[in-house]
Wavefront OBJ file of the C-alpha trace (Angstrom):
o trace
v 0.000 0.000 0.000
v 1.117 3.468 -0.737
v 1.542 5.715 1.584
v -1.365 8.305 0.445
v -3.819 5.210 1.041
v -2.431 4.338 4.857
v -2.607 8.099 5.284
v -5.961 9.053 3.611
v -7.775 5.585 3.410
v -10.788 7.630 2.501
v -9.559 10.402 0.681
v -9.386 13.602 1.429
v -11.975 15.468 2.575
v -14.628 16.431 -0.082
v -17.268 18.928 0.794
v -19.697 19.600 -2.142
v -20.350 23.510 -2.971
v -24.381 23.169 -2.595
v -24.536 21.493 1.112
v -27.976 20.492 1.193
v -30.359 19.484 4.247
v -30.015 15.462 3.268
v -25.809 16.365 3.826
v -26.377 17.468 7.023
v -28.616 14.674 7.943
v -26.122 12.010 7.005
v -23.035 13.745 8.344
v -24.939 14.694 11.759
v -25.906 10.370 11.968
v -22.275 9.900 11.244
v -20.921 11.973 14.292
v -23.886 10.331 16.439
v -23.047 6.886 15.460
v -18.576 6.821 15.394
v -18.149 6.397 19.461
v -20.037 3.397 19.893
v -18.652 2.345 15.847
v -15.470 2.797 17.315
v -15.805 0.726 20.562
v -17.369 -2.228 19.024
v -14.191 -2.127 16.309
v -11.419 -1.742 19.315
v -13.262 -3.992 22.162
v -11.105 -6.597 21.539
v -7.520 -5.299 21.184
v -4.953 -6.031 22.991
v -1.992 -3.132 24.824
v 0.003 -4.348 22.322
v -2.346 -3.928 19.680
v -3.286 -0.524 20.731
v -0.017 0.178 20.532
v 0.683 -0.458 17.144
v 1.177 2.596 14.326
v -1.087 2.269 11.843
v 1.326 3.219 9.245
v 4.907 4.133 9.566
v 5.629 7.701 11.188
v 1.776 7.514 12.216
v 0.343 7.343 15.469
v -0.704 3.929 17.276
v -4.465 2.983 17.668
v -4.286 4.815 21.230
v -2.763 7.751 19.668
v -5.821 7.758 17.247
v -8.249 7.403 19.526
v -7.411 10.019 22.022
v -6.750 12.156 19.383
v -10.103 11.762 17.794
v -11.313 13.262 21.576
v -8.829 15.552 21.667
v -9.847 17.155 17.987
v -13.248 16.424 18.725
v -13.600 18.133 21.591
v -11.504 21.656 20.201
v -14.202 21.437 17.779
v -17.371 21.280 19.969
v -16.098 24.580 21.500
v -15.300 26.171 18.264
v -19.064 25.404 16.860
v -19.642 27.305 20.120
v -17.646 29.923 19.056
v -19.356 30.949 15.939
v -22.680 31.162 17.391
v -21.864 33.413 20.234
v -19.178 35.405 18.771
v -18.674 37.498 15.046
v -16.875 35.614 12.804
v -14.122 34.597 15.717
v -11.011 33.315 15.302
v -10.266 29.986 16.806
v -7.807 28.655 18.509
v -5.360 26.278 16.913
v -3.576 23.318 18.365
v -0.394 21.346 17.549
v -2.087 18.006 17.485
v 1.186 16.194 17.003
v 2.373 17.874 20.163
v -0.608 16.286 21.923
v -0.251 13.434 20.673
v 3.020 12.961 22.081
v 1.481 13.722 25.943
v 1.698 11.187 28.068
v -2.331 10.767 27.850
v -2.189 9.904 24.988
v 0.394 7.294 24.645
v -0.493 5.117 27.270
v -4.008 5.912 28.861
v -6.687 3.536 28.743
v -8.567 4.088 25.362
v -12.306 3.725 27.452
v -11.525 7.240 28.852
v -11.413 8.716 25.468
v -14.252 6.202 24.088
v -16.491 7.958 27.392
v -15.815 10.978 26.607
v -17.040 10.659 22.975
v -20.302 9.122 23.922
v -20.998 12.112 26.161
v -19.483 14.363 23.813
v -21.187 13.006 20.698
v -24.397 12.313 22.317
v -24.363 16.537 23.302
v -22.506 17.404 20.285
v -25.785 16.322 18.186
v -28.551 17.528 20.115
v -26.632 20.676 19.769
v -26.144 20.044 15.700
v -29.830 18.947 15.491
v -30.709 22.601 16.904
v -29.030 24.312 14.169
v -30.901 26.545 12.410
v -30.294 27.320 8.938
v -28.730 30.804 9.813
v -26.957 29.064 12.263
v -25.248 26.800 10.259
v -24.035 29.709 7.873
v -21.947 31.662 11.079
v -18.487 31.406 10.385
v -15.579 31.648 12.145
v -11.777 31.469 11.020
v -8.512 29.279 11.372
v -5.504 30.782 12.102
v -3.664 28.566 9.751
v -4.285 29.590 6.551
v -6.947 31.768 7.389
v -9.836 30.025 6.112
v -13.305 31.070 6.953
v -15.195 27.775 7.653
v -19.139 27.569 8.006
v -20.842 25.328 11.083
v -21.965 23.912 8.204
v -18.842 22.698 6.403
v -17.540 21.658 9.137
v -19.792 18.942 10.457
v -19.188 17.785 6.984
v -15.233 17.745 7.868
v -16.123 15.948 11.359
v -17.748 12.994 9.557
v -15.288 12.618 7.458
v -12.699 12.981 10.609
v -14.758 10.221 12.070
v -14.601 8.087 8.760
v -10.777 9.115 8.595
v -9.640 7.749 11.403
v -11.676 4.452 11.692
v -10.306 3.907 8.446
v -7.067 3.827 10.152
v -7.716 1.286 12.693
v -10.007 -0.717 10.365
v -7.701 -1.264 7.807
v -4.577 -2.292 10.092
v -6.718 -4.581 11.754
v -7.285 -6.021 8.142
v -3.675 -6.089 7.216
v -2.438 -7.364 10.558
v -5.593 -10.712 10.251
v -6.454 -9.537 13.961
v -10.250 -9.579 13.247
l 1 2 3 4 5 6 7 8 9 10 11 12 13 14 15 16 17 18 19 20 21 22 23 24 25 26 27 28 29 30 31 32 33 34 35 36 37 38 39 40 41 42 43 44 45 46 47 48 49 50 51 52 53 54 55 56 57 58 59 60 61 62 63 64 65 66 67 68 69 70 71 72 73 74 75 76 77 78 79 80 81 82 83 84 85 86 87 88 89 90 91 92 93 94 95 96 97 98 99 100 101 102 103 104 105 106 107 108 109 110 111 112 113 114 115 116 117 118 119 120 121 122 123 124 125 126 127 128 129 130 131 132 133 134 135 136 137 138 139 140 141 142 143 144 145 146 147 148 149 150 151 152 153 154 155 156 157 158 159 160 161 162 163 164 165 166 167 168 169 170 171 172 173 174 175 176 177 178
Protein backbone atom coordinates (compact mmCIF):
# COMPACT_ATOMS: atom_id res chain seq x y z
CA UNK A 1 0.00 0.00 0.00
CA UNK A 2 1.12 3.47 -0.74
CA UNK A 3 1.54 5.72 1.58
CA UNK A 4 -1.36 8.31 0.45
CA UNK A 5 -3.82 5.21 1.04
CA UNK A 6 -2.43 4.34 4.86
CA UNK A 7 -2.61 8.10 5.28
CA UNK A 8 -5.96 9.05 3.61
CA UNK A 9 -7.77 5.58 3.41
CA UNK A 10 -10.79 7.63 2.50
CA UNK A 11 -9.56 10.40 0.68
CA UNK A 12 -9.39 13.60 1.43
CA UNK A 13 -11.98 15.47 2.58
CA UNK A 14 -14.63 16.43 -0.08
CA UNK A 15 -17.27 18.93 0.79
CA UNK A 16 -19.70 19.60 -2.14
CA UNK A 17 -20.35 23.51 -2.97
CA UNK A 18 -24.38 23.17 -2.60
CA UNK A 19 -24.54 21.49 1.11
CA UNK A 20 -27.98 20.49 1.19
CA UNK A 21 -30.36 19.48 4.25
CA UNK A 22 -30.02 15.46 3.27
CA UNK A 23 -25.81 16.36 3.83
CA UNK A 24 -26.38 17.47 7.02
CA UNK A 25 -28.62 14.67 7.94
CA UNK A 26 -26.12 12.01 7.01
CA UNK A 27 -23.03 13.75 8.34
CA UNK A 28 -24.94 14.69 11.76
CA UNK A 29 -25.91 10.37 11.97
CA UNK A 30 -22.28 9.90 11.24
CA UNK A 31 -20.92 11.97 14.29
CA UNK A 32 -23.89 10.33 16.44
CA UNK A 33 -23.05 6.89 15.46
CA UNK A 34 -18.58 6.82 15.39
CA UNK A 35 -18.15 6.40 19.46
CA UNK A 36 -20.04 3.40 19.89
CA UNK A 37 -18.65 2.34 15.85
CA UNK A 38 -15.47 2.80 17.31
CA UNK A 39 -15.80 0.73 20.56
CA UNK A 40 -17.37 -2.23 19.02
CA UNK A 41 -14.19 -2.13 16.31
CA UNK A 42 -11.42 -1.74 19.31
CA UNK A 43 -13.26 -3.99 22.16
CA UNK A 44 -11.11 -6.60 21.54
CA UNK A 45 -7.52 -5.30 21.18
CA UNK A 46 -4.95 -6.03 22.99
CA UNK A 47 -1.99 -3.13 24.82
CA UNK A 48 0.00 -4.35 22.32
CA UNK A 49 -2.35 -3.93 19.68
CA UNK A 50 -3.29 -0.52 20.73
CA UNK A 51 -0.02 0.18 20.53
CA UNK A 52 0.68 -0.46 17.14
CA UNK A 53 1.18 2.60 14.33
CA UNK A 54 -1.09 2.27 11.84
CA UNK A 55 1.33 3.22 9.24
CA UNK A 56 4.91 4.13 9.57
CA UNK A 57 5.63 7.70 11.19
CA UNK A 58 1.78 7.51 12.22
CA UNK A 59 0.34 7.34 15.47
CA UNK A 60 -0.70 3.93 17.28
CA UNK A 61 -4.47 2.98 17.67
CA UNK A 62 -4.29 4.81 21.23
CA UNK A 63 -2.76 7.75 19.67
CA UNK A 64 -5.82 7.76 17.25
CA UNK A 65 -8.25 7.40 19.53
CA UNK A 66 -7.41 10.02 22.02
CA UNK A 67 -6.75 12.16 19.38
CA UNK A 68 -10.10 11.76 17.79
CA UNK A 69 -11.31 13.26 21.58
CA UNK A 70 -8.83 15.55 21.67
CA UNK A 71 -9.85 17.15 17.99
CA UNK A 72 -13.25 16.42 18.72
CA UNK A 73 -13.60 18.13 21.59
CA UNK A 74 -11.50 21.66 20.20
CA UNK A 75 -14.20 21.44 17.78
CA UNK A 76 -17.37 21.28 19.97
CA UNK A 77 -16.10 24.58 21.50
CA UNK A 78 -15.30 26.17 18.26
CA UNK A 79 -19.06 25.40 16.86
CA UNK A 80 -19.64 27.30 20.12
CA UNK A 81 -17.65 29.92 19.06
CA UNK A 82 -19.36 30.95 15.94
CA UNK A 83 -22.68 31.16 17.39
CA UNK A 84 -21.86 33.41 20.23
CA UNK A 85 -19.18 35.40 18.77
CA UNK A 86 -18.67 37.50 15.05
CA UNK A 87 -16.88 35.61 12.80
CA UNK A 88 -14.12 34.60 15.72
CA UNK A 89 -11.01 33.32 15.30
CA UNK A 90 -10.27 29.99 16.81
CA UNK A 91 -7.81 28.66 18.51
CA UNK A 92 -5.36 26.28 16.91
CA UNK A 93 -3.58 23.32 18.36
CA UNK A 94 -0.39 21.35 17.55
CA UNK A 95 -2.09 18.01 17.48
CA UNK A 96 1.19 16.19 17.00
CA UNK A 97 2.37 17.87 20.16
CA UNK A 98 -0.61 16.29 21.92
CA UNK A 99 -0.25 13.43 20.67
CA UNK A 100 3.02 12.96 22.08
CA UNK A 101 1.48 13.72 25.94
CA UNK A 102 1.70 11.19 28.07
CA UNK A 103 -2.33 10.77 27.85
CA UNK A 104 -2.19 9.90 24.99
CA UNK A 105 0.39 7.29 24.65
CA UNK A 106 -0.49 5.12 27.27
CA UNK A 107 -4.01 5.91 28.86
CA UNK A 108 -6.69 3.54 28.74
CA UNK A 109 -8.57 4.09 25.36
CA UNK A 110 -12.31 3.73 27.45
CA UNK A 111 -11.52 7.24 28.85
CA UNK A 112 -11.41 8.72 25.47
CA UNK A 113 -14.25 6.20 24.09
CA UNK A 114 -16.49 7.96 27.39
CA UNK A 115 -15.82 10.98 26.61
CA UNK A 116 -17.04 10.66 22.97
CA UNK A 117 -20.30 9.12 23.92
CA UNK A 118 -21.00 12.11 26.16
CA UNK A 119 -19.48 14.36 23.81
CA UNK A 120 -21.19 13.01 20.70
CA UNK A 121 -24.40 12.31 22.32
CA UNK A 122 -24.36 16.54 23.30
CA UNK A 123 -22.51 17.40 20.29
CA UNK A 124 -25.79 16.32 18.19
CA UNK A 125 -28.55 17.53 20.12
CA UNK A 126 -26.63 20.68 19.77
CA UNK A 127 -26.14 20.04 15.70
CA UNK A 128 -29.83 18.95 15.49
CA UNK A 129 -30.71 22.60 16.90
CA UNK A 130 -29.03 24.31 14.17
CA UNK A 131 -30.90 26.54 12.41
CA UNK A 132 -30.29 27.32 8.94
CA UNK A 133 -28.73 30.80 9.81
CA UNK A 134 -26.96 29.06 12.26
CA UNK A 135 -25.25 26.80 10.26
CA UNK A 136 -24.04 29.71 7.87
CA UNK A 137 -21.95 31.66 11.08
CA UNK A 138 -18.49 31.41 10.39
CA UNK A 139 -15.58 31.65 12.15
CA UNK A 140 -11.78 31.47 11.02
CA UNK A 141 -8.51 29.28 11.37
CA UNK A 142 -5.50 30.78 12.10
CA UNK A 143 -3.66 28.57 9.75
CA UNK A 144 -4.29 29.59 6.55
CA UNK A 145 -6.95 31.77 7.39
CA UNK A 146 -9.84 30.02 6.11
CA UNK A 147 -13.30 31.07 6.95
CA UNK A 148 -15.20 27.78 7.65
CA UNK A 149 -19.14 27.57 8.01
CA UNK A 150 -20.84 25.33 11.08
CA UNK A 151 -21.97 23.91 8.20
CA UNK A 152 -18.84 22.70 6.40
CA UNK A 153 -17.54 21.66 9.14
CA UNK A 154 -19.79 18.94 10.46
CA UNK A 155 -19.19 17.79 6.98
CA UNK A 156 -15.23 17.74 7.87
CA UNK A 157 -16.12 15.95 11.36
CA UNK A 158 -17.75 12.99 9.56
CA UNK A 159 -15.29 12.62 7.46
CA UNK A 160 -12.70 12.98 10.61
CA UNK A 161 -14.76 10.22 12.07
CA UNK A 162 -14.60 8.09 8.76
CA UNK A 163 -10.78 9.12 8.60
CA UNK A 164 -9.64 7.75 11.40
CA UNK A 165 -11.68 4.45 11.69
CA UNK A 166 -10.31 3.91 8.45
CA UNK A 167 -7.07 3.83 10.15
CA UNK A 168 -7.72 1.29 12.69
CA UNK A 169 -10.01 -0.72 10.36
CA UNK A 170 -7.70 -1.26 7.81
CA UNK A 171 -4.58 -2.29 10.09
CA UNK A 172 -6.72 -4.58 11.75
CA UNK A 173 -7.29 -6.02 8.14
CA UNK A 174 -3.67 -6.09 7.22
CA UNK A 175 -2.44 -7.36 10.56
CA UNK A 176 -5.59 -10.71 10.25
CA UNK A 177 -6.45 -9.54 13.96
CA UNK A 178 -10.25 -9.58 13.25
Amino acid sequence: MEIDSLKYPIGLVQIPENITSKNIEIWISDIERFPQELEFLVKDLSDNQLDTVYREKGWTVRQVIHHCYDSHHNSYTRFKWALTEDNPTIKAYFEERWAELEDSKSAPISLSIDALKSLHSKWVYFLRGLTEKDLLKTFVHPSGNSVKTLKENIGIYAWHCQHHYAHIEQLIKRKGWQ
